[in-house]
TORTORDO-633549 format. One record per residue (C-alpha): x, y, z; residue in one letter. Coordinates in steps of 0.2 Angstrom, whole numbers, always signed. Layout:
BEGIN
@X: X; Y: Y; Z: Z; r: A
...
// end
This chain:
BEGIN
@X: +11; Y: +58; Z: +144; r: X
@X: +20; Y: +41; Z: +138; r: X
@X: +11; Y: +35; Z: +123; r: X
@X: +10; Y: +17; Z: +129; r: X
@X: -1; Y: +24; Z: +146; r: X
@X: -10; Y: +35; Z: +135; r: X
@X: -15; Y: +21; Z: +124; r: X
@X: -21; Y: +11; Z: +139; r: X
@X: -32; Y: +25; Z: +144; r: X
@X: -39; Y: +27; Z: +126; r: X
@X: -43; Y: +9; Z: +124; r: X
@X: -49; Y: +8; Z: +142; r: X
@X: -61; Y: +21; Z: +134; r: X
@X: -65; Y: +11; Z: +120; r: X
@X: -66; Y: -4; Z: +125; r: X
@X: -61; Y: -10; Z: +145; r: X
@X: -55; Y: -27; Z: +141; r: X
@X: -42; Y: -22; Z: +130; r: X
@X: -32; Y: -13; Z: +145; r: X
@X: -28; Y: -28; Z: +152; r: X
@X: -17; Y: -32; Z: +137; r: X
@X: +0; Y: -36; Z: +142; r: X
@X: +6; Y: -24; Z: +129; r: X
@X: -3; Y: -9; Z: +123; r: X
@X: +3; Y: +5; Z: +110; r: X
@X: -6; Y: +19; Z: +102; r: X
@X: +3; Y: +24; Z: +87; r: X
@X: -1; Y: +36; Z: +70; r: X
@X: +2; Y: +51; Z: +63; r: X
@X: -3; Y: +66; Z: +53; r: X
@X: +4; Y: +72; Z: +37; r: X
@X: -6; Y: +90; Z: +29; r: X
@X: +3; Y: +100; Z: +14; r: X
@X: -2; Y: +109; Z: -1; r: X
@X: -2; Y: +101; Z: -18; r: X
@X: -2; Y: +110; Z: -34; r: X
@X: -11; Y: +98; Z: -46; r: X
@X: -13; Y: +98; Z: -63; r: X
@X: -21; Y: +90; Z: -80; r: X
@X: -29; Y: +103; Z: -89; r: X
@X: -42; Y: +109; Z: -79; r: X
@X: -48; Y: +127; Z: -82; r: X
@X: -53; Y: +130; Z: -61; r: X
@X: -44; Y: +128; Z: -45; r: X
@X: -25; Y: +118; Z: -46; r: X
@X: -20; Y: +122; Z: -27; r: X
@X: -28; Y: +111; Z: -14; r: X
@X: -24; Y: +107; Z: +5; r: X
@X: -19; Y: +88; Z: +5; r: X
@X: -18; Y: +75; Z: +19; r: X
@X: -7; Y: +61; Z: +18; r: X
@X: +6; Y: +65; Z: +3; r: X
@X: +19; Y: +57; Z: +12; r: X
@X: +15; Y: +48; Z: +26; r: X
@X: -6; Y: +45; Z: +25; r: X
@X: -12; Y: +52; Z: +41; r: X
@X: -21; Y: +37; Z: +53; r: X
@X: -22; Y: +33; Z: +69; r: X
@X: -21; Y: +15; Z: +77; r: X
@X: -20; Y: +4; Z: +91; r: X
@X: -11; Y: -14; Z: +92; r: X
@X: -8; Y: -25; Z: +107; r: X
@X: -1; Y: -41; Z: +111; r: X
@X: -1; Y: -53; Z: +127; r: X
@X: +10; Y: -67; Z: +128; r: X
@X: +0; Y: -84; Z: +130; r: X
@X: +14; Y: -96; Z: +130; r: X
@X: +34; Y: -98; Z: +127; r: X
@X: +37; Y: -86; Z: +114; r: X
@X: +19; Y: -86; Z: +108; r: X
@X: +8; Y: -71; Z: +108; r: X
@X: -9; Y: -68; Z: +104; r: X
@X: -10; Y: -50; Z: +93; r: X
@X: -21; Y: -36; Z: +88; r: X
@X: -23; Y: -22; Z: +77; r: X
@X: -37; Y: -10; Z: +73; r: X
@X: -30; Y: +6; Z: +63; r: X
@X: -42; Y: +21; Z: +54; r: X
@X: -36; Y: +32; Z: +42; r: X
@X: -38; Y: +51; Z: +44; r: X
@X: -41; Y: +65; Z: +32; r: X
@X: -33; Y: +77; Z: +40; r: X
@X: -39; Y: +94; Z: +27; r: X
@X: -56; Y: +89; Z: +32; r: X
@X: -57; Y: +81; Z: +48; r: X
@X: -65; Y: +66; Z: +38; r: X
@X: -63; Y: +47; Z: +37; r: X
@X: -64; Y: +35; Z: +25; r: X
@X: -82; Y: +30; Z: +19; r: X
@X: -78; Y: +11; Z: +19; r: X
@X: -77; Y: +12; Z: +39; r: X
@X: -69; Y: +19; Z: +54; r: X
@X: -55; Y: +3; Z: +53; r: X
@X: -54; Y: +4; Z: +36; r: X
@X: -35; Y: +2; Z: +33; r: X
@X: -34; Y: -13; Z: +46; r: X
@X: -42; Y: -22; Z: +58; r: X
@X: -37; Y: -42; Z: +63; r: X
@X: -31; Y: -52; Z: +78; r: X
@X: -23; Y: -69; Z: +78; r: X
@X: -6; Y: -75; Z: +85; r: X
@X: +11; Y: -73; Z: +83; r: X
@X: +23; Y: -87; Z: +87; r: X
@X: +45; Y: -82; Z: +87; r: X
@X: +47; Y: -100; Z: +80; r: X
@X: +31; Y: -101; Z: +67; r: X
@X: +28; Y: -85; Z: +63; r: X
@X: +10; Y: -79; Z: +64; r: X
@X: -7; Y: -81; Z: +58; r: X
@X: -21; Y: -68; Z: +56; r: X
@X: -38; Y: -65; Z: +52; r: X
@X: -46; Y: -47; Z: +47; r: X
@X: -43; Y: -35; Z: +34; r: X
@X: -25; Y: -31; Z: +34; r: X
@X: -12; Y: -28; Z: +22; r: X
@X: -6; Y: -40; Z: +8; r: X
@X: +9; Y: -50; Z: +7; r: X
@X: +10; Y: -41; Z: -12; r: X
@X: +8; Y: -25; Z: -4; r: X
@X: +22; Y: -28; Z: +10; r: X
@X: +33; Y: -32; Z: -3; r: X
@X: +30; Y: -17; Z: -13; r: X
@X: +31; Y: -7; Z: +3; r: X
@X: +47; Y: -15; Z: +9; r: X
@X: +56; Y: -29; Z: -1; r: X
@X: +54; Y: -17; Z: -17; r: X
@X: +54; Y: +1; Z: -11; r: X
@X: +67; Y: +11; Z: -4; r: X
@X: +52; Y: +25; Z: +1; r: X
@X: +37; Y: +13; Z: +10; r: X
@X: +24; Y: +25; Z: +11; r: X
@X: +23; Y: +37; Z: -6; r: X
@X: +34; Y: +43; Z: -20; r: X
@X: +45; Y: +29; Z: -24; r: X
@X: +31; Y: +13; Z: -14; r: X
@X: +13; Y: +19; Z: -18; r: X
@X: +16; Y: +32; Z: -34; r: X
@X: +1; Y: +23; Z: -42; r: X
@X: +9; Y: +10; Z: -55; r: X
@X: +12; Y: -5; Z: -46; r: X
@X: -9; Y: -9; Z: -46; r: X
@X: -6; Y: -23; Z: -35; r: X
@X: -20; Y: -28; Z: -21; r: X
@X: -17; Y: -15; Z: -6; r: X
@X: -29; Y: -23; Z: +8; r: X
@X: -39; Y: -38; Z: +9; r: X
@X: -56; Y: -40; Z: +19; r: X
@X: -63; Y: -56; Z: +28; r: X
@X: -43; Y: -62; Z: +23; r: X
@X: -33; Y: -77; Z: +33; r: X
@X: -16; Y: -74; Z: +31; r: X
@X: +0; Y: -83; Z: +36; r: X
@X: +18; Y: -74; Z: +37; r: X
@X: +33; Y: -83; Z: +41; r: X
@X: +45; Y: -82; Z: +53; r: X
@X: +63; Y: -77; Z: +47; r: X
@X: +74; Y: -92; Z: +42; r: X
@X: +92; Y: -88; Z: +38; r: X
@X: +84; Y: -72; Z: +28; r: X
@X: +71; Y: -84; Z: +17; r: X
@X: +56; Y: -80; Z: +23; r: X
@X: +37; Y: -85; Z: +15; r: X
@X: +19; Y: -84; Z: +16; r: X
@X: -1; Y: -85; Z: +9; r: X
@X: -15; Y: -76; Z: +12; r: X
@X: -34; Y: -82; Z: +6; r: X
@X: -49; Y: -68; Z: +6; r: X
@X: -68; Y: -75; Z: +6; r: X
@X: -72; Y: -58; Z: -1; r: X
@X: -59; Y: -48; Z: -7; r: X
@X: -69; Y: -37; Z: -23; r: X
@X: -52; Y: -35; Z: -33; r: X
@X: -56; Y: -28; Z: -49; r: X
@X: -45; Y: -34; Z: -64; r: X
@X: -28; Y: -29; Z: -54; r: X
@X: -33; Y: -12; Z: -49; r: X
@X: -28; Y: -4; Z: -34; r: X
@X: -40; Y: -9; Z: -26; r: X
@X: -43; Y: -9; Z: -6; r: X
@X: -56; Y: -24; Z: -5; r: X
@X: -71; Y: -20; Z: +8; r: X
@X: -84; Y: -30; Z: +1; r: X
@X: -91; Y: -46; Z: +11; r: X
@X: -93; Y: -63; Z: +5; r: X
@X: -103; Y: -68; Z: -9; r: X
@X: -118; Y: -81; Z: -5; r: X
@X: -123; Y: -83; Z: -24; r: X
@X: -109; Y: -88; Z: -32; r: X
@X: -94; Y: -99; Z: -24; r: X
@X: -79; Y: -91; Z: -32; r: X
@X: -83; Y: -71; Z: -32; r: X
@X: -73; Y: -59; Z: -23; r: X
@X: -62; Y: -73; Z: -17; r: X
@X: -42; Y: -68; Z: -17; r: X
@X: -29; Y: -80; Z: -15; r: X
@X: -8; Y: -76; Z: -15; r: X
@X: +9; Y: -84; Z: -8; r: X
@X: +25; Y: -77; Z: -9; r: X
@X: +45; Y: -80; Z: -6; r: X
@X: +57; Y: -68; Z: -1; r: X
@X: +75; Y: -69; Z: +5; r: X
@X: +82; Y: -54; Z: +13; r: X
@X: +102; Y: -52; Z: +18; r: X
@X: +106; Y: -32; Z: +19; r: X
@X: +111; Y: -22; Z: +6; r: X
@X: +101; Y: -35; Z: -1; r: X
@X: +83; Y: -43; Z: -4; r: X
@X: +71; Y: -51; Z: -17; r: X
@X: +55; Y: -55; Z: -17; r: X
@X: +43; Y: -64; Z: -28; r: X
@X: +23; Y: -65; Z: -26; r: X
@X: +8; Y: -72; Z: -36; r: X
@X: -8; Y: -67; Z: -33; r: X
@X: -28; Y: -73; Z: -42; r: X
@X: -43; Y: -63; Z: -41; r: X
@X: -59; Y: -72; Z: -46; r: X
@X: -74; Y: -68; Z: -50; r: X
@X: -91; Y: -76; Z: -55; r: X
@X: -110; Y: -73; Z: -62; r: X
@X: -123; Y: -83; Z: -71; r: X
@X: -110; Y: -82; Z: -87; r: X
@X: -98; Y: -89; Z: -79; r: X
@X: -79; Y: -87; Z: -68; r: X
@X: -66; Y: -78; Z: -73; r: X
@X: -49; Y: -75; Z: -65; r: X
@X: -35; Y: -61; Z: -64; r: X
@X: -18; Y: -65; Z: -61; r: X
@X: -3; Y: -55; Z: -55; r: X
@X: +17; Y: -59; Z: -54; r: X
@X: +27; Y: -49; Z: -44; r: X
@X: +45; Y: -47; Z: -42; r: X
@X: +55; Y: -35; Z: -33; r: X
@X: +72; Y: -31; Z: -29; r: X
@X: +81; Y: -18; Z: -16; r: X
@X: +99; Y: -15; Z: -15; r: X
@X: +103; Y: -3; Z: +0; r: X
@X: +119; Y: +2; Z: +9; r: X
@X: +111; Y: +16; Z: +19; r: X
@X: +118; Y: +28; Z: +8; r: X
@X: +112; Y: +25; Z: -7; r: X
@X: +102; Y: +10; Z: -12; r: X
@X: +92; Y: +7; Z: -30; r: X
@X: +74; Y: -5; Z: -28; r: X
@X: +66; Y: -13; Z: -46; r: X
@X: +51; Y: -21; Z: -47; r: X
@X: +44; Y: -31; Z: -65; r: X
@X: +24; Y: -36; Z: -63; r: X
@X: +12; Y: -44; Z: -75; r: X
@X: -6; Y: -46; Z: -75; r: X
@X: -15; Y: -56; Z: -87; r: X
@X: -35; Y: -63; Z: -85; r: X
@X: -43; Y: -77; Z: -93; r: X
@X: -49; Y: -65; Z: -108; r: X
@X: -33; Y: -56; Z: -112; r: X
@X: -45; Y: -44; Z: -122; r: X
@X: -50; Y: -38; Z: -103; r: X
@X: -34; Y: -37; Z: -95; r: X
@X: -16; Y: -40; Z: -101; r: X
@X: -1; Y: -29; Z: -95; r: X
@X: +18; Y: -27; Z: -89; r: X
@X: +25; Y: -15; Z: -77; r: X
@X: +42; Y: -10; Z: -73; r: X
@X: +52; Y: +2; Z: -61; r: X
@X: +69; Y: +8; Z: -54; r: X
@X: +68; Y: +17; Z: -39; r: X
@X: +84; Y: +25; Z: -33; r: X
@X: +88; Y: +36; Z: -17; r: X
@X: +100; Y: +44; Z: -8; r: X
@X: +104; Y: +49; Z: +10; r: X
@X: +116; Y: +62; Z: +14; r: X
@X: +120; Y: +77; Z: +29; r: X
@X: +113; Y: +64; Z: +42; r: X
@X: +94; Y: +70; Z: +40; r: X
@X: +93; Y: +72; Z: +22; r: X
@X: +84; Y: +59; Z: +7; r: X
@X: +85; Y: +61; Z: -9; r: X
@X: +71; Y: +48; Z: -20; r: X
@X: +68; Y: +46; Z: -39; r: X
@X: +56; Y: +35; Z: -48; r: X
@X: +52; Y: +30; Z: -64; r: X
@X: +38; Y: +17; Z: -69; r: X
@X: +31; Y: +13; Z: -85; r: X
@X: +15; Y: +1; Z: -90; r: X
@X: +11; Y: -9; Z: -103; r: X
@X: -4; Y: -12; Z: -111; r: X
@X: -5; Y: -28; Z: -121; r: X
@X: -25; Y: -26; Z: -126; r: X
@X: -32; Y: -18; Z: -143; r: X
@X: -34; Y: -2; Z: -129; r: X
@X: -14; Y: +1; Z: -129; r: X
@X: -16; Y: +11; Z: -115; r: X
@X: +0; Y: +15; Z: -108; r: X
@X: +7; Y: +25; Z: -94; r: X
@X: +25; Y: +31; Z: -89; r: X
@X: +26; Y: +39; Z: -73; r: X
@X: +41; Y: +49; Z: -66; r: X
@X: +42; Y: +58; Z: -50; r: X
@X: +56; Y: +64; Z: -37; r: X
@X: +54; Y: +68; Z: -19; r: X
@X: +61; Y: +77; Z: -6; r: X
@X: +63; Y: +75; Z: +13; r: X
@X: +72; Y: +84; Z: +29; r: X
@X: +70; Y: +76; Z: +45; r: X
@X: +71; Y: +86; Z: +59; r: X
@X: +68; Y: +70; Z: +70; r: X
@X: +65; Y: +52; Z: +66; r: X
@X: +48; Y: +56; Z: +66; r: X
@X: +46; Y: +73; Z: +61; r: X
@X: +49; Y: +80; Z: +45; r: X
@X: +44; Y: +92; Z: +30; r: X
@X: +48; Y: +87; Z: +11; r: X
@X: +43; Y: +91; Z: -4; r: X
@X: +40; Y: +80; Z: -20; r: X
@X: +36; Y: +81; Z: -39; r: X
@X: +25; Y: +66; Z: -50; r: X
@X: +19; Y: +66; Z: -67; r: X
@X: +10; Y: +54; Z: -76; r: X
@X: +11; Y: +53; Z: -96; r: X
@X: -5; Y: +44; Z: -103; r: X
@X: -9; Y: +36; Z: -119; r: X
@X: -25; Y: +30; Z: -127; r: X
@X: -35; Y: +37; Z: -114; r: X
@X: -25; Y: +29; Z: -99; r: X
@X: -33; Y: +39; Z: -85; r: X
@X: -17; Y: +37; Z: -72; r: X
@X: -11; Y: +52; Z: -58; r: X
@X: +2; Y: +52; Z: -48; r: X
@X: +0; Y: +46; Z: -30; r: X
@X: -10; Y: +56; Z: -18; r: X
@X: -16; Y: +69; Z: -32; r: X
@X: -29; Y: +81; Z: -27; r: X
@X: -36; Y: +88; Z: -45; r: X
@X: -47; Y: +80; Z: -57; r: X
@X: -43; Y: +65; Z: -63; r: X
@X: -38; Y: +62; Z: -81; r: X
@X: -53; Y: +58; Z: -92; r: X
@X: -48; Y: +41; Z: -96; r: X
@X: -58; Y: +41; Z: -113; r: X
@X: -50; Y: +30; Z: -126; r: X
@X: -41; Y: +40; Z: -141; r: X
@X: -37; Y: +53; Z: -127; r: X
@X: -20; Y: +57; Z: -121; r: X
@X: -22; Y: +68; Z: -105; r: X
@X: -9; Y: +68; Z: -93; r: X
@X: -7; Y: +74; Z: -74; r: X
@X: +5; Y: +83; Z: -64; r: X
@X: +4; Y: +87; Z: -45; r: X
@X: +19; Y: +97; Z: -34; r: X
@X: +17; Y: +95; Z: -15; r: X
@X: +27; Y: +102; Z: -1; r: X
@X: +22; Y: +97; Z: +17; r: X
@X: +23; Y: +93; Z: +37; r: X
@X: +22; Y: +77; Z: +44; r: X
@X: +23; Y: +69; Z: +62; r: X
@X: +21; Y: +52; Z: +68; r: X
@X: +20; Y: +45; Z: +83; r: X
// end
């Protein structure tokens, strides 16, 4: 069955109004593998992974055009874990839900949870690999996904391109990785609020973005914010290409939070259905903590279709002071993360994915 009537008939399902969308889509996929994973355990290292590549989801987006070249759009997508048949415990939409519109000349407006213009960066401007080894390893710790969020993106302008996005509740935690579920907060004005613009120009091979983003957060003591810089950078022929990215975050009380992040991500495509990906990142920690992380990792991946393929990928973290950082999608026990301690973590996959 064609996706797009198969969509119609799921959403019909779910909920009837939708099918009268003028355009409908159901889209997704499913990645399942096995990882070996590693940092010193004494029990099990081999475990059934979902999502090591490609994380398994399933979505739904739509669009109806409302005027010339003006188009009312929505997503709603839920993330699968697909070695247990489970989904995330935030919600079913947890990885994005928002409407709003979209305008050719404008660009477009949303409101939902939905990605972050630092995350769409990371995941395009500054990554030759969107999705895993070489986008999401684990060091960038920018904000991934932002609840009760209003965000602007515009349209493309001779390659420059720009946008904002302002959460009510976003929950970022001192430039974690964090996902942001929680609602607003009616106690204090500025908690959990987000806030971040961005500036980009993109002309292929080449692309560069810049984004600064604030967390803040408030109690009875007093607010306190967390702020990142971003830049990225991507030179890709199609052949080979080479993405870097340079970060800082830095809040109020530098004692809390104060670090720098760098990466060089090259890759290579060759036989026609064939990628080759490197990574290397390191992190570092400005408090009395010094704790540092370098992360290096290499992946794998044959394409038997555009959107069928296996691969197979190597990451290591190397911690100091009690860093506590794993490579992306590892499935063993986390480092302790105890201060003095230097526990590292390792994790081989190989794997099948499929999207649709």
């Amino acid at each position: 069955m064609n996706k797009k009537l198969l969509a119609v008939a799921v959403v019909g399902a779910l909920a009837s109004p939708l099918a009268f969308a003028q355009n409908v889509t159901l889209y997704g996929g499913i990645d399942v593998g096995l990882q070996r994973a590693d940092s010193g355990q004494e029990g099990n290292k081999m475990f059934v992974t979902s999502g090591s590549w490609y994380t398994s989801r399933l979505g739904i987006k739509a669009s109806d055009d409302i005027g010339p070249g003006l188009s009312a759009v929505l997503v709603a997508e839920s993330g699968i874990f697909a070695d247990t048949g489970g989904t995330d415990a935030t919600g079913f939409w947890q990885r994005q839900v928002y409407g709003g519109l979209d305008s050719k000349q404008w660009g477009a407006l949303t409101i939902g949870r939905q990605y972050t213009h630092m995350h769409n960066q990371s995941a395009g401007t500054g990554s030759l690999l969107a999705t895993t080894l070489a986008g999401t390893l684990g060091f960038s710790k920018h904000l991934t996904r932002a609840s009760n969020a209003v965000k602007y993106s515009s349209a493309n302008y001779g390659g420059f391109n720009f946008g904002a996005l302002y959460s009510f509740g976003a929950a970022h935690t001192g430039g974690g990785n964090t996902n942001a579920s929680s609602g607003e907060d009616t106690t204090f004005s500025d908690n959990n609020k987000y806030w971040e613009a961005h500036v980009g120009y993109a002309m292929k091979p080449f692309a560069v973005d810049f984004a600064h983003g604030v967390s803040k957060s408030e109690t009875a003591l007093g607010s306190e914010d967390a702020k990142r810089n971003q830049l990225v950078g991507k030179w890709d022929t199609g052949a080979f290409g080479v993405a870097v990215g340079y970060a800082t975050d830095k809040s109020d009380d530098a004692d809390v939070l104060d670090r720098r992040v760098v990466w060089v991500q090259p890759g290579f495509r060759f036989g026609g259905n064939n990628e080759l990906y490197a990574s290397w990142a390191k992190a570092k920690d400005k408090t009395a903590d010094k704790a540092d992380t370098t992360w290096i990792g290499v992946a794998y991946r044959h394409l038997f279709t555009k959107r069928t393929y296996a691969y197979a990928s190597y990451g290591q973290t190397s911690n100091d002071n009690g860093a506590g950082q794993t490579p992306y999608s590892y499935a063993g026990p986390a480092p302790t993360g105890l201060l003095g301690l230097d526990e590292d973590a390792k994790a081989f996959n190989v794997g099948l994915a499929q999207e649709f």
